[in-house]
Structure formats: structure tokens, C-alpha cells
C-alpha positions, 0 to 999 in steps of 0.5 A, a space after each residue: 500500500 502506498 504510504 500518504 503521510 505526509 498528507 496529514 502534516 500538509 492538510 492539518 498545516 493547511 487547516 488554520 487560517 494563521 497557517 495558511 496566512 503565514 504561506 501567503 505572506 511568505 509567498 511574497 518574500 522571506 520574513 522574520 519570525 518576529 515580523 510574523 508575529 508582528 504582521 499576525 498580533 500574536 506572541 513569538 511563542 505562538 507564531 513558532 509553533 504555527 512555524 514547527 508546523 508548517 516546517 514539519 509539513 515541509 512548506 516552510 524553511 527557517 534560517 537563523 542568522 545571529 539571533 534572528 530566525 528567517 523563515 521561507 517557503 520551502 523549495 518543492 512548497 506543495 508539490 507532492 499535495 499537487 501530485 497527490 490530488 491530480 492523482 486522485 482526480 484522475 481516479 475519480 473521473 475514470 470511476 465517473 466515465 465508467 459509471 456514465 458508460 455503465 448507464 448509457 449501456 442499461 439506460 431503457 430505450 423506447 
């Protein structure tokens, strides 16, 4: 069985609405950690674990350069999620042409 588990980091990451604020802010260039917490009204102590999270998921890569710590999207930011879904939408539109051809084939003419 193929193993998925790093959907779970990805999806729960991509759950919270700071989380997924955090990536769009990042979008737009590196930041430091206490910008983020600045930009979000939140405590360093907050931001960071939002931070550990999306590091744990692989979307966020933190740097730190004397005593401040610089976070960015990482290099390969959603590339497996995007596989993933592509593949699984795949597999729904064939189920979804198959049943289509299953009831023209048992559709009742007249």
C-alpha cells in the first residue's frame, strides 16, 4: 500500500487560517519570525509553533542568522499535495466515465 503521510502534516498545516496566512505572506518574500508575529498580533511563542508546523509539513524553511530566525517557503512548497490530488482526480473521473458508460449501456430505450 502506498504510504500518504505526509498528507496529514500538509492538510492539518493547511487547516488554520494563521497557517495558511503565514504561506501567503511568505509567498511574497522571506520574513522574520518576529515580523510574523508582528504582521499576525500574536506572541513569538505562538507564531513558532504555527512555524514547527508548517516546517514539519515541509512548506516552510527557517534560517537563523545571529539571533534572528528567517523563515521561507520551502523549495518543492506543495508539490507532492499537487501530485497527490491530480492523482486522485484522475481516479475519480475514470470511476465517473465508467459509471456514465455503465448507464448509457442499461439506460431503457423506447
Amino acid at each position: 500500500m502506498v504510504q500518504y503521510d505526509f498528507l496529514d502534516a500538509s492538510f492539518g498545516a493547511l487547516a488554520d487560517p494563521t497557517r495558511r496566512g503565514i504561506l501567503e505572506h511568505l509567498g511574497r518574500g522571506p520574513a522574520t519570525v518576529s515580523a510574523l508575529a508582528e504582521r499576525f498580533e500574536m506572541t513569538l511563542t505562538g507564531v513558532k509553533k504555527h512555524i514547527r508546523l508548517l516546517e514539519e509539513a515541509g512548506m516552510v524553511v527557517t534560517e537563523k542568522r545571529g539571533r534572528t530566525r528567517y523563515c521561507r517557503l520551502g523549495a518543492n512548497f506543495l508539490d507532492r499535495e499537487t501530485a497527490w490530488l491530480q492523482e486522485y482526480r484522475r481516479m475519480v473521473e475514470a470511476r465517473m466515465d465508467r459509471l456514465g458508460e455503465f448507464l448509457e449501456r442499461t439506460e431503457p430505450h423506447e
